[in-house]
N, C-alpha and C positions, 0 to 999 in steps of 0.2 A: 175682786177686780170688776170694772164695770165694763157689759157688754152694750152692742148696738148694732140691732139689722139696719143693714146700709141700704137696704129698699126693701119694698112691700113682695118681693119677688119671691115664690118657693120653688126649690125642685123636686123632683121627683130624686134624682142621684145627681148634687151639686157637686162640682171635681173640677181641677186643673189648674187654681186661680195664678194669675202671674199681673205681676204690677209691669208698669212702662211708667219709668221714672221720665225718660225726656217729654211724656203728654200727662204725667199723674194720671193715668188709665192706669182701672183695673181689666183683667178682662178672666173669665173663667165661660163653664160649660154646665150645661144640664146634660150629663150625657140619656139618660131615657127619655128626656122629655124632648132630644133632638134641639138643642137652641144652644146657640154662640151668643155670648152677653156682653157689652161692656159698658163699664159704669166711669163716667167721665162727669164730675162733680154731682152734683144730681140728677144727672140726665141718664137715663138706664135703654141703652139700642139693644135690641134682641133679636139675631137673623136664625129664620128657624130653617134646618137643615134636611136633606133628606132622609137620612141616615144617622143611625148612634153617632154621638162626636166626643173623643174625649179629650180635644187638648185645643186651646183657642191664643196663636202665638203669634203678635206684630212681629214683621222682619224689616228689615233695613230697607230693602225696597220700597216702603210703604204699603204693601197689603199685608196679610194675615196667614199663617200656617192654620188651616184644621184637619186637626185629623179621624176622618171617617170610617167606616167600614170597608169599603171598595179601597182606601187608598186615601192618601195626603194630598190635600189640596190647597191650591191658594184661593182664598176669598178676597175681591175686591171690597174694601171695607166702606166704600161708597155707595155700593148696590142698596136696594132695597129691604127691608127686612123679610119680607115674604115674596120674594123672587131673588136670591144672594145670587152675585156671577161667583161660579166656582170654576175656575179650570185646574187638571190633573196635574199633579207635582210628580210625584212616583208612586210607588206599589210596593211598601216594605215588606212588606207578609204578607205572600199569596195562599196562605193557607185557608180554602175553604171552610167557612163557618168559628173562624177568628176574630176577634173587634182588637180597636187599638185601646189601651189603658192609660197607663201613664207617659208623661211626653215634656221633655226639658230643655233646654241647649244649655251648653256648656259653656265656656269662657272664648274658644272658639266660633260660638256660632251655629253651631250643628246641634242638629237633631237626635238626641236619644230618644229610642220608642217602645216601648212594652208591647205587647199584645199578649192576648189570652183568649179561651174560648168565650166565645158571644153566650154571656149568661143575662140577656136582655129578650124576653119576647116583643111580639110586633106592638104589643099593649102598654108598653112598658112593665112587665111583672118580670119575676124573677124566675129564672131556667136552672137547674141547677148545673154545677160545673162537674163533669163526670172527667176529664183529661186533662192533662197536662198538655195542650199543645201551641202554648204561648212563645214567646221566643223575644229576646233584646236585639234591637237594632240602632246601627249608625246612620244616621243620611246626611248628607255632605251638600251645603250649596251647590252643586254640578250636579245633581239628581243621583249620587251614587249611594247605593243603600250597600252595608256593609255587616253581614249576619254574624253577632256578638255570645247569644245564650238560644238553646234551646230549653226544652223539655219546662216553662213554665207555668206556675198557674196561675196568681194572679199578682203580676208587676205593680209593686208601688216604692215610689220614692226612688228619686234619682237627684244624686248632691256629691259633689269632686270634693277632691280637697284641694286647697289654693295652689299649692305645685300641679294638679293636673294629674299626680300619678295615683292615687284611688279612687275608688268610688264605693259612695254608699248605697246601696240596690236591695230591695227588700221582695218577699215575697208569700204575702197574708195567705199564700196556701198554708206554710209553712209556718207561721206566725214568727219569722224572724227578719230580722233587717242585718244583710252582708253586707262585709267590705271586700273588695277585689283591687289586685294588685293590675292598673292598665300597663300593660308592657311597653316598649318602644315600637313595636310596630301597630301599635292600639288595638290587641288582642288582649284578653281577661285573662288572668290566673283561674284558681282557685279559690272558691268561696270560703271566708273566716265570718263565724256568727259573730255580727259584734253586739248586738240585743237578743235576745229569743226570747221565746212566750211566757207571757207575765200576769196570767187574768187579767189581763186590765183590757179587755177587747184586743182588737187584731191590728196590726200594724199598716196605716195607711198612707196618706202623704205625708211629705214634711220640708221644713225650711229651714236654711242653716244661719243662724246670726254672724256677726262680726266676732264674736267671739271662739266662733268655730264649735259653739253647741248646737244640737238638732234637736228639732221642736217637732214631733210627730203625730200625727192627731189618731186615735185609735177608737176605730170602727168597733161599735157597738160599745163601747167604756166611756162615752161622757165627757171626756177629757182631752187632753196634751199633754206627752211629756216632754218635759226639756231634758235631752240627754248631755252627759260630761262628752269630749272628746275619746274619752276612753268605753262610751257606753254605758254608765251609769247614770240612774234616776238622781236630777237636782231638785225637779220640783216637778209636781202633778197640778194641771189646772183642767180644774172642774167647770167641764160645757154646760152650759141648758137647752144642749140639743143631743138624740142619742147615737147618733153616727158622725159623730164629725169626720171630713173624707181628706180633707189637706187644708194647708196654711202656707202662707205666702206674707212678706215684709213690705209694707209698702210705707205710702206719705211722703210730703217732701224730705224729710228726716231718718225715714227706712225704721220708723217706733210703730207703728200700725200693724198691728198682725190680724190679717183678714184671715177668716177659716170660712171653709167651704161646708156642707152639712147635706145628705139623703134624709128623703123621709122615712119611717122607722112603723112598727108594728105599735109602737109604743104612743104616736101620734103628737108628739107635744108641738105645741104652737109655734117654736121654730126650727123642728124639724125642716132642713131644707132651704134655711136662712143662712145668706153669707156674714156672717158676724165681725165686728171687728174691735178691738179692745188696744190700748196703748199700753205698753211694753217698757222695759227700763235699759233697751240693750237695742239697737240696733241690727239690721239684719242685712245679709249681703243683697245686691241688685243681684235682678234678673237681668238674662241675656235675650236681644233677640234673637232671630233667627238671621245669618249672616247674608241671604240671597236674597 
């Protein structure tokens, strides 16, 4: 398969990417190196933030979801790149000495949000993670935050199924990716592993095609796998980067699969490059954010 970094851009820990089909924007994060990105045909804006960011989401209103350390905020996507107007949205996770991780909306509109312990120093290095004190959340265009999971470690991958009634929710402390049954009042059952730990690195983001398979990119293994509906390996494809961190469908056509990439101990030249290679299968749109 042929790859292609879609700019000269590296991050330090690249995450979140989310296509906007109605502008053919991509838009993804550095979360260490504090920068919101978006790549609108060759043109690459980068608003740097004050704080770790890991989730960069157009809403219907016209500005931006980020989600920082202190709390979820709207950027006006007009502002400057080194002065961004950010005003407070809400405060999902008041837990001191928490960041936010993964961050999705759903068919609805709404915000799903991970958080986990801040395993980011002020230098960007790596802290390690001693707790579980991560936690899922809902927020609601009306600013209402709605506490889903406690006790996690490190949140990746958030994907429904087209009825609305599971979800796929992973948890690389764990090296497994669950599915949870969402009830009628949108409370979670009971975790069922529907992938566990595979040597093949750790389980991080992922996007789910038209065909109802999940492509999940895994931290520290070089690769993606495409998983069957039922959880099984269809196909392994081999990265030239050694962290790939998530993937996302984009193009006018939803055949583009952008992957996201951290730099690594291992240093290879596109560590940290948003890659993007064409596909044979289509992948579902992203949602904004409904407020």
């Amino acid at each position: 398969m042929s790859w292609t970094a879609v700019t000269q851009h590296r991050a330090k820990l690249g995450e979140g990417p989310f296509w906007d089909a109605p502008t053919q924007a991509l838009y993804w994060v550095d979360i260490a190196g504090r920068q919101a990105l978006r790549l609108i045909g060759n043109n690459v804006q980068i608003w740097q933030m004050p704080e770790h960011v890991s989730a960069f989401i157009p809403c219907v209103s016209g500005d931006a979801l980020v989600t920082l350390s202190s709390g979820v905020y709207r950027l006006d996507l007009d502002s400057p790149g080194l002065e961004p107007r950010l005003t407070l949205f809400c405060i999902a996770d008041p837990q001191p000495g928490n960041r936010p991780n993964e961050a999705r909306c759903d068919a609805q509109g709404r915000l799903w949000l991970g958080t986990m312990q801040n395993n980011i120093g002020e230098q960007g290095e790596d802290l390690p993670i001693v707790r579980r004190s991560g936690g899922l959340f809902r927020i609601d265009p009306d600013q209402r935050v709605t506490p889903l999971l406690r006790g996690l470690g490190i949140p990746n991958t958030l994907l429904w199924s087209d009825d609305g009634t599971t979800l796929l929710f992973g948890d690389s402390f764990d090296g497994t990716l669950n599915r949870y049954f969402i009830h009628t009042d949108g409370n979670l059952g009971s975790p069922d592993v529907w992938y566990g730990s595979d040597g093949q690195g750790g389980p991080d983001g992922s996007a789910m095609d038209a065909e109802g398979y999940v492509w999940n990119a895994r931290w520290d293994g070089s690769c993606l796998l495409r998983l069957t509906p039922q959880g099984e390996v269809e196909r392994k494809i081999e990265l030239p980067v050694s962290r790939p961190t998530s993937c996302v469908f984009g193009g006018e056509d939803l055949k583009t699969l952008y992957i996201t990439s951290a730099q690594s101990p291992q240093n290879h030249s596109l560590d940290g490059a948003v890659l993007s290679m064409r596909v044979d299968v289509p992948g579902k749109p992203c949602t904004r954010f409904a407020g």
